[in-house]
Backbone as JSON Lines, residues from 0, in Angstrom:
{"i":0,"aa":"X","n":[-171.65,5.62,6.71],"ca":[-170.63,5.8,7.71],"c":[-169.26,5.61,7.04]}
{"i":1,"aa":"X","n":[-168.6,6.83,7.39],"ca":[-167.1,6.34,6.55],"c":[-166.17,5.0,7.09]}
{"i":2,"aa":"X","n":[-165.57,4.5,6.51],"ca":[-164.63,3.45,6.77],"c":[-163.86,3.96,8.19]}
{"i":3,"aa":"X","n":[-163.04,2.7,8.71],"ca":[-162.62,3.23,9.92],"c":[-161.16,3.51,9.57]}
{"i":4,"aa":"X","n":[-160.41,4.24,10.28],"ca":[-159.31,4.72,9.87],"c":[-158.0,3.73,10.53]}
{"i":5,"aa":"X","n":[-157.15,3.67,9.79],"ca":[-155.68,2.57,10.34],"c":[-154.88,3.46,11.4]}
{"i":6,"aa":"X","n":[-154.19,2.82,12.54],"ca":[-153.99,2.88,13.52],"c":[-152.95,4.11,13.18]}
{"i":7,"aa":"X","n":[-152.68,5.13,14.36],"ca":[-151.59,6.34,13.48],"c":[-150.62,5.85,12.97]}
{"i":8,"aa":"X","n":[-150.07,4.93,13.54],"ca":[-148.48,4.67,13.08],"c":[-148.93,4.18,12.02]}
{"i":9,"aa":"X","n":[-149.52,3.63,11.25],"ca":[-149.86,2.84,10.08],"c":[-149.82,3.81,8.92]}
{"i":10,"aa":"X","n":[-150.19,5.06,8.92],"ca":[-150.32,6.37,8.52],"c":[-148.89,6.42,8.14]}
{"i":11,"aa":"X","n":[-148.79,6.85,6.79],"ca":[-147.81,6.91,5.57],"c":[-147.9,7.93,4.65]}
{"i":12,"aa":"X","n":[-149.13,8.61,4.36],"ca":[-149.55,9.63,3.68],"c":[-150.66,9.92,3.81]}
{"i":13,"aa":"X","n":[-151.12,11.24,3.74],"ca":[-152.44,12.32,3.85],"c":[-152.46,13.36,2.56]}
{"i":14,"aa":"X","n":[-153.32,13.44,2.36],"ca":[-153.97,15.23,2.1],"c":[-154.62,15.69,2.41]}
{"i":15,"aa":"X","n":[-154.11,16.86,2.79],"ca":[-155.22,18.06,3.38],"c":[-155.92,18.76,2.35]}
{"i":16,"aa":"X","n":[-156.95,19.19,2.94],"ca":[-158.09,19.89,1.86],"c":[-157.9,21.21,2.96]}
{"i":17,"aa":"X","n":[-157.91,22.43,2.1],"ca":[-158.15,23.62,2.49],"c":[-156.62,24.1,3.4]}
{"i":18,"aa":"X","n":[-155.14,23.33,2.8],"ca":[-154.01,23.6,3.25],"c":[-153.7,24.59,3.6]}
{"i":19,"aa":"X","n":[-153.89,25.81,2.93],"ca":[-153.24,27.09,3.3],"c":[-153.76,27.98,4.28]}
{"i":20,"aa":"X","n":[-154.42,26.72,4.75],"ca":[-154.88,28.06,6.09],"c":[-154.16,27.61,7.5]}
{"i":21,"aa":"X","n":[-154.13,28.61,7.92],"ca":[-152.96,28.67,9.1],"c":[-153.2,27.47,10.08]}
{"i":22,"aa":"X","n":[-154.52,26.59,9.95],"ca":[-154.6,25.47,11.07],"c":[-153.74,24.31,10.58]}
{"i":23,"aa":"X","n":[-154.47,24.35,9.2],"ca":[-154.1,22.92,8.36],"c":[-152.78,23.52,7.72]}
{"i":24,"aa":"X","n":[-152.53,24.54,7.32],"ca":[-151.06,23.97,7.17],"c":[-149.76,24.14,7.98]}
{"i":25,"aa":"X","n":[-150.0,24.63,9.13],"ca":[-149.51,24.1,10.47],"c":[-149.28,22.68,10.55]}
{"i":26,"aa":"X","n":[-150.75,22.32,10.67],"ca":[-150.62,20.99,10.7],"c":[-149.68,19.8,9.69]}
{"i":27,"aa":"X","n":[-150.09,20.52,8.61],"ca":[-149.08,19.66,7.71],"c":[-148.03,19.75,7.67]}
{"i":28,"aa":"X","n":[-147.06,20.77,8.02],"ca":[-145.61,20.79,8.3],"c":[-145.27,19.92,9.52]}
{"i":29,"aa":"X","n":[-146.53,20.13,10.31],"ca":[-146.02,19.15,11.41],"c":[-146.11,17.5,11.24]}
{"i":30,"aa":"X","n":[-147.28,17.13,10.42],"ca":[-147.12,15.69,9.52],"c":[-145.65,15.37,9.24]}
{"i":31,"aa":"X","n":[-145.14,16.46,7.94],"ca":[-144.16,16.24,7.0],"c":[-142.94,15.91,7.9]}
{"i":32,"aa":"X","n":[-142.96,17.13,9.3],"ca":[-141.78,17.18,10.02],"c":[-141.62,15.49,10.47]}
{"i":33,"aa":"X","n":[-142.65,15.07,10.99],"ca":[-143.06,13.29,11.28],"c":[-142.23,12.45,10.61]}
{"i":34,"aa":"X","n":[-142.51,12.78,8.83],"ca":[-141.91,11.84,7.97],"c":[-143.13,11.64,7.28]}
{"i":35,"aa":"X","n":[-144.39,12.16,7.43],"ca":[-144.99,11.41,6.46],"c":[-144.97,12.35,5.47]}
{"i":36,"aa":"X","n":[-145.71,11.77,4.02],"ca":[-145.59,12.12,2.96],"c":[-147.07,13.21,2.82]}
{"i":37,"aa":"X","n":[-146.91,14.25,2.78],"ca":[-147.88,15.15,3.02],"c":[-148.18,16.08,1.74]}
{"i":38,"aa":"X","n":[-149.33,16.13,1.04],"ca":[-149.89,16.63,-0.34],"c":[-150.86,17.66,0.36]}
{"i":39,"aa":"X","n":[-151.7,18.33,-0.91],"ca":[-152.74,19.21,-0.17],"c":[-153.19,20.11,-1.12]}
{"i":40,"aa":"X","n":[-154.19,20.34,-1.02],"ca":[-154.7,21.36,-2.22],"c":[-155.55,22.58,-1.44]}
{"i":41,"aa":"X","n":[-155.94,23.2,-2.57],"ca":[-156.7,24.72,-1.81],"c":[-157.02,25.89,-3.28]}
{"i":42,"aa":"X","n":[-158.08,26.63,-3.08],"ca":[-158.08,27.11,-3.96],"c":[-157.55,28.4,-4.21]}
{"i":43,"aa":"X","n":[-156.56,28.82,-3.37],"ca":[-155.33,30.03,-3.49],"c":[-154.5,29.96,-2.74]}
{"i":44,"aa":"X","n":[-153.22,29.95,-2.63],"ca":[-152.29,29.96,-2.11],"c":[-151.1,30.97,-2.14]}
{"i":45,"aa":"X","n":[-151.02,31.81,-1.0],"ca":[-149.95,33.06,-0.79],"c":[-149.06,32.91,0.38]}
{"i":46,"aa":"X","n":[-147.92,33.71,0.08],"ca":[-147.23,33.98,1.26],"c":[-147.57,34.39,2.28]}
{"i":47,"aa":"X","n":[-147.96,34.28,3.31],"ca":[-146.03,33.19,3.8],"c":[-146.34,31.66,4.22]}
{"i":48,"aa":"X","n":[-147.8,31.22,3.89],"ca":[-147.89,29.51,3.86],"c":[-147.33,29.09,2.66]}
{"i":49,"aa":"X","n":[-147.65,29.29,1.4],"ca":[-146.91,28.86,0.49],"c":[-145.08,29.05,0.87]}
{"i":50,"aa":"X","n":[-144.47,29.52,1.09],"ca":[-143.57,29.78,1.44],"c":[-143.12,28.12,2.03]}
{"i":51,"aa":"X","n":[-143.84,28.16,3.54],"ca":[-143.92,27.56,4.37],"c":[-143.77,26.17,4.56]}
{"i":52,"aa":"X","n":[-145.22,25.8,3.05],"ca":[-145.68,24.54,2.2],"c":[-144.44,24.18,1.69]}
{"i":53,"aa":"X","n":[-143.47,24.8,1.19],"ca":[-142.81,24.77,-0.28],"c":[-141.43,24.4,0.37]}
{"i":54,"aa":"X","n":[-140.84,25.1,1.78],"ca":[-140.02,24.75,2.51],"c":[-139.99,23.61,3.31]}
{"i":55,"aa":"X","n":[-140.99,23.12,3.39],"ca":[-141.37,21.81,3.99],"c":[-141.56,20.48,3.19]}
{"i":56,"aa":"X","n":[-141.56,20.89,1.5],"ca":[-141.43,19.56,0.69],"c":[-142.92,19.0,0.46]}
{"i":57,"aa":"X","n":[-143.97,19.7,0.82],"ca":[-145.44,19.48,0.5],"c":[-145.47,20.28,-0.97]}
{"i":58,"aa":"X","n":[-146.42,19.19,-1.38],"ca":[-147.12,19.84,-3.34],"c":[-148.57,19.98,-2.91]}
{"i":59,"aa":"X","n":[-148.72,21.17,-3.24],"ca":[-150.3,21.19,-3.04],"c":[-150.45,21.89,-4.59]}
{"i":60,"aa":"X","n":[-152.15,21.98,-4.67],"ca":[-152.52,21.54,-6.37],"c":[-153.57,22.72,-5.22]}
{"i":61,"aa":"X","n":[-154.26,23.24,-7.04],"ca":[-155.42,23.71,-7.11],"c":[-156.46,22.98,-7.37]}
{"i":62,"aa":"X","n":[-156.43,21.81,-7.36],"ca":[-157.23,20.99,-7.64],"c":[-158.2,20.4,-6.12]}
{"i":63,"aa":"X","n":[-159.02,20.34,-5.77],"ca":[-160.03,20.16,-4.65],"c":[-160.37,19.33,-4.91]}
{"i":64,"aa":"X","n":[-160.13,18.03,-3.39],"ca":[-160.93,16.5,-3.75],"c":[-161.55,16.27,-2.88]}
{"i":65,"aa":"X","n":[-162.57,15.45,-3.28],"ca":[-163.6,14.8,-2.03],"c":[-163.2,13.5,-1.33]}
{"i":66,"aa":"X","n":[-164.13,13.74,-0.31],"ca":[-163.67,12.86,0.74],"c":[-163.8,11.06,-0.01]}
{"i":67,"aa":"X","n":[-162.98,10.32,0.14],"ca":[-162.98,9.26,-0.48],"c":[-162.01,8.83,-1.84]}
{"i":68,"aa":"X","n":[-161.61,10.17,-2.77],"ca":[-161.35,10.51,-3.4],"c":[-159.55,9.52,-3.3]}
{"i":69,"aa":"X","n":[-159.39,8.86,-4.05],"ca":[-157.77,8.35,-3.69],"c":[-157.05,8.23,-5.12]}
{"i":70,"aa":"X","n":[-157.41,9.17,-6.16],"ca":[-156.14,9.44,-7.03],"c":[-155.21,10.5,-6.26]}
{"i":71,"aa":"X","n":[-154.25,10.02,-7.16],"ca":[-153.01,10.62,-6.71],"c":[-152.82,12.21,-7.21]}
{"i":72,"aa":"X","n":[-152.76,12.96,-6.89],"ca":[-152.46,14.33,-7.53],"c":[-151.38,14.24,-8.04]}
């Protein structure tokens, strides 16, 4: 069973897995817009999310991590 998660406001930073798709990186602009510190990876990234990502101050990597996973990209 995974660990339990800290209360939202406690929430300071995320990454999304599979960013560039129109749910999740929706979503993550809307994180970033929040204030939090928002990363994210994927294994291709095009306009107009990259765009999107890139205007919003998110780094996303080609690099794909698993769940649990807490180096830093």
């Amino acid at each position: 069973m995974p660990p339990e998660l800290p209360p939202l406001d406690e929430i300071r930073r995320v990454h999304l897995i599979a960013i560039a798709g129109t749910a999740m990186g929706s979503l993550a602009c809307m994180l970033a817009a929040r204030g939090l510190e928002v990363t994210g990876s994927d294994g291709d990234i095009y306009p107009p999310m990259s765009d999107q990502l890139r205007d919003a101050g998110i780094q996303v990597s080609k690099e794909q991590r698993r769940y649990g996973d807490t180096r830093r990209l």
